[in-house]
Every structure is written in structure tokens, then in C-alpha cells.
N, C-alpha and C positions, 0 to 999 in steps of 0.2 A: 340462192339458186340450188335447185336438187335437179337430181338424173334420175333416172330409171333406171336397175340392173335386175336380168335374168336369170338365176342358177338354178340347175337343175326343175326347170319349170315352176319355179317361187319367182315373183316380181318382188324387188326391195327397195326401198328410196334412199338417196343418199347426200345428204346434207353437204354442196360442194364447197360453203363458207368455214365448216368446221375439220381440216384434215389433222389427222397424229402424224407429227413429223417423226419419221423411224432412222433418221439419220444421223452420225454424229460429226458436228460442226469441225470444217476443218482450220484452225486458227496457225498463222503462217509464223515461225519461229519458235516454235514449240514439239514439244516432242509427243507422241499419245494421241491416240491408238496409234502403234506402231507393231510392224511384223516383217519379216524375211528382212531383217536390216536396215531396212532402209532409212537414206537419212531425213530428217523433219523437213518439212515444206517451208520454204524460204521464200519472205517477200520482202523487197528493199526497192527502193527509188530508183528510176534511170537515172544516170548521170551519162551528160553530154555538153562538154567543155563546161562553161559555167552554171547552166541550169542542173536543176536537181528537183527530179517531179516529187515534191513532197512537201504541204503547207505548212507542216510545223519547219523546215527550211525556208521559206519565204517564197515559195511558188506557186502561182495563181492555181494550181489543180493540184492535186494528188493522181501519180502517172509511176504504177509500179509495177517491174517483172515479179513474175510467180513462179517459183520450181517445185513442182510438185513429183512425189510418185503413187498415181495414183492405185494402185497392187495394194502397196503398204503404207499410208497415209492416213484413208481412213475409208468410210463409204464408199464404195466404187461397183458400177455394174458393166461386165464385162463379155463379150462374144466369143467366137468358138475362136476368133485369131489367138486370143490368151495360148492354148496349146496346137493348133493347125497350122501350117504354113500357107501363104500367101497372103492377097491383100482382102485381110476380112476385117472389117472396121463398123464398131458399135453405133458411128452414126450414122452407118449404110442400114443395118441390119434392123432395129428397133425403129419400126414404122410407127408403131401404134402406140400409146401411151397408158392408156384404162384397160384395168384388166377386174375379174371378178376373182377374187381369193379366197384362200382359205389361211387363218393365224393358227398354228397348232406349238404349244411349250413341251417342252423333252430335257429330261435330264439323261445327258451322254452314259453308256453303259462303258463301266468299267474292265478293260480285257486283264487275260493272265500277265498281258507284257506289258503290263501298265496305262495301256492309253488310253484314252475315253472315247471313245467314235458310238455314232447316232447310228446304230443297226435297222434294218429293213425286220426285223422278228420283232424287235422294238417299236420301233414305226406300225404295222400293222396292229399291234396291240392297241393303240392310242387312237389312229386314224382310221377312218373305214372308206376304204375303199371308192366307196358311192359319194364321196362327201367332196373328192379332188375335185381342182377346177383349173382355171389357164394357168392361175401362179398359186403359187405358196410358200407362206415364210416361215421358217423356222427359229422359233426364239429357245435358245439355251437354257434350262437353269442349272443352279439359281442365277437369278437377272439385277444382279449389282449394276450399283453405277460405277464402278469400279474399270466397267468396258469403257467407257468413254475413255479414258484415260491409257490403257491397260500397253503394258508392254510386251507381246507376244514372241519375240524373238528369242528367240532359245529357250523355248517355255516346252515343246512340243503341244503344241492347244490340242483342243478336238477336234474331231473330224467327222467324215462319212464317210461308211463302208459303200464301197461301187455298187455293187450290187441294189439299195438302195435306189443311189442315182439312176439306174437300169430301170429298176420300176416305176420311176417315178415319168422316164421318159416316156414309157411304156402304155403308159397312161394318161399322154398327152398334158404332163403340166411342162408349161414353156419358160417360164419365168418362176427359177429356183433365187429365196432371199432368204440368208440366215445373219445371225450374226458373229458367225467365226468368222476369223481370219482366212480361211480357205476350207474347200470342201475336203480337201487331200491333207496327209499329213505334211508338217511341215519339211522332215526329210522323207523321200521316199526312191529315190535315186533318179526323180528324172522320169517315174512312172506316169503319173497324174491321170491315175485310173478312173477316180470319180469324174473327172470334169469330162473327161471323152464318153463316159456311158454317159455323161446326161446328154451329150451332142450327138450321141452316137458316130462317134468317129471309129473306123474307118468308112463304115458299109451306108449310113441311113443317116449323112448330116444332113440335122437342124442346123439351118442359118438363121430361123427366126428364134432359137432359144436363148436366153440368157441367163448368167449368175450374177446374183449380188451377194458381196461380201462386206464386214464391218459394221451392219446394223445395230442400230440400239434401238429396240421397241420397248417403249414404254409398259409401266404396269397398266397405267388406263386403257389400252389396249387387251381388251380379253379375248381369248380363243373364239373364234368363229370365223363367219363370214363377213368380208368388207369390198368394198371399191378399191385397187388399187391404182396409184399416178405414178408411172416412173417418168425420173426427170433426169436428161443426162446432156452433156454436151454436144455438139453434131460434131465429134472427133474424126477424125481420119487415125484412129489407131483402133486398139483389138479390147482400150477399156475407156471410161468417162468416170472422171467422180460423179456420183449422183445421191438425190436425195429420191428417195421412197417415199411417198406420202399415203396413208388408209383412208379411209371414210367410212364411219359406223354406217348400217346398212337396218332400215327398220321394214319388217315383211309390211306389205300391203294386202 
């Protein structure tokens, strides 16, 4: 099955049997990717008086709770509730699922105070301008597999300068995906600068924008344009784990 997508006045086909899964799998008792503490996702059997939903215990089904956090767990695409108050929830706000992309790779620029954050002077260097579209992912190098795994909690990871995020909104991409642990530093006292310029909180919220965080994109994935599918939960909260899926994109 192929679709048609539009960008920037190019028509491209897109192969919908073959997607790059850019998510990394979340396996429950286990620790990795992990970030801001939190603890591993837990999944174990109901138990209720005798029964115990689990067939290696002798139960016709397998019947298990899940605890997850989905922030710090792994994969996760999240709405403006993440830092606005009220009730703004990821499966009210993400209507649409396909979106036309662009894949761009960045190695974090190194500041005086040590940190690595993905600048906007940086960014223009590599991107141009005419090339944005609804979403765009940002993949980090170098691109180890080591992120699958990676224990980010008191690492200080990298980041994105607001500013950034500013243009980006500025410029109409709605669907921000990279694969750091958050757009914002990990301490920041509570500011969480980048994620309100990209919603433009206070003055000009996007409710149909989102972040994703935790991604792993592949090396077979190269810079350009793709079909993107976000897949999230119909939650009633401000995030959903989700998987990201691309689709190579052949001009017509």
C-alpha cells in the first residue's frame, strides 16, 4: 500500500508496508532509557484471592498491571498540559496521525559552562529554512546504541536553547521529535523555557503542537524527507508513550 505526500510542491510516494520504527521498546522490569529518576516500569500478574493472571502460574490468560512513567521510561509524545495548567490531554489534542517531515542529524554544541544544547546559529547552519515542514526530528550525534539503554539521570544531557524552539514554532513545525531526554536542561529551576516557546505559552498556545522525547532513529534512516505516523494512546493525561514510525519518501 503507498500514499501520496505533498512538500513544498514535490509529490513523493510512500511505501506504507515498510515503516523505520524510531522508538525504543519499553520492556517492563527493567531499567533503561531512563531520566529525571524515575523508577523502571513494572509489570506483574493481578492477583485476586486464588487466581493469578499469569500462564507460567497456571492461568488460562496472562492478565497484567502495568506501571509506567511515561516522562522517564522511554519514548513518549507529550502536549502543552506537560507544563500549562488544566485539563489538556494528548488524546484530546493529537487529531491527526501523518504528518510530512523533515530528519536533520546535529551534534550538540559545546557551551563555556559545559553543557551541550542544539543552538538556533547551529541549526540554521545545517537547515535551511525553506526545507521545514509540520514535524521534524532531531537525531543527536554521535547516534549509539548505547541510547536504548542509556541512563540519563544525573548526566545533565543535552538540550535546546529556547530560542530555537521559538523559531521553530515560528515557522509553523507542530510536531517537535528528538531523541534527548527533554528539550530543557535537566535542572533548570522549574523554568522549562524551551518547551513553552515551542507552545508558545503564555500569549499564542498551540494546542495542536507536540513533543516527542526518547527516540532512537536509526542509522538507515538518512537526513531528509519522510512520511511521518505518530502512534500514541487516547490518554486522558498531558503524555502517551508512543512509537514514531517514518516512511522513505520516493519523488514522483
Amino acid at each position: 500500500m503507498h500514499s501520496v505526500v505533498n512538500i513544498h510542491g514535490q509529490s513523493y510516494k510512500a511505501d506504507l508496508h515498510h515503516p523505520i520504527d524510531c522508538s525504543i521498546p519499553l520492556v517492563p522490569n527493567t531499567m533503561g532509557p531512563n531520566c529525571f529518576y524515575a523508577p523502571m516500569p513494572e509489570a506483574s500478574p493481578l492477583k485476586s484471592g486464588a487466581f493469578v493472571g499469569s500462564l507460567e502460574a497456571g492461568a488460562a490468560v496472562n492478565f497484567y498491571n502495568l506501571t509506567i512513567n511515561p516522562h522517564g521510561n522511554g519514548t513518549h509524545t507529550e502536549c502543552l498540559g506537560h507544563v500549562y495548567p488544566g485539563q489538556h490531554y494528548i488524546g484530546t489534542y493529537l487529531k491527526q496521525f501523518f504528518f510530512p517531515a523533515l530528519l536533520v542529524s546535529l551534534y550538540p554544541e559545546q557551551q563555556e559552562s559545559g553543557d551541550r544544547v542544539i543552538t538556533l546559529s547551529n541549526f540554521r547552519k545545517v537547515v535551511a529554512q525553506e526545507t521545514l515542514t509540520d514535524a521534524l526530528l532531531i537525531r543527536t550525534l554521535p547516534n549509539t546504541e548505547d541510547k536504548k539503554t542509556r541512563i540519563y539521570s544525573g548526566s545533565n544531557p543535552s538540550y535546546f536553547e529556547p530560542e530555537l524552539l521559538t523559531y521553530l514554532a515560528s515557522e509553523g513545525v507542530l510536531h517537535l521529535l528528538t531523541d534527548l531526554p527533554s528539550v530543557d536542561p535537566e535542572e533548570d529551576e522549574g523554568l522549562l523555557s524551551a518547551h513553552k516557546a515551542f507552545w508558545k505559552i503564555p500569549d499564542a498556545i498551540r494546542t495542536e503542537a507536540t513533543i516527542s522525547e526518547l527516540l532512537f532513529i536509526p542509522e538507515q534512516a538518512k537526513d531528509g524527507f519522510y512520511l511521518l505516523q505518530m502512534n500514541v494512546l487516547n490518554l486522558h493525561l498531558d503524555v502517551s508513550p508512543s512509537r514514531p514510525l517514518i516512511y522513505k519518501l520516493q519523488a514522483e
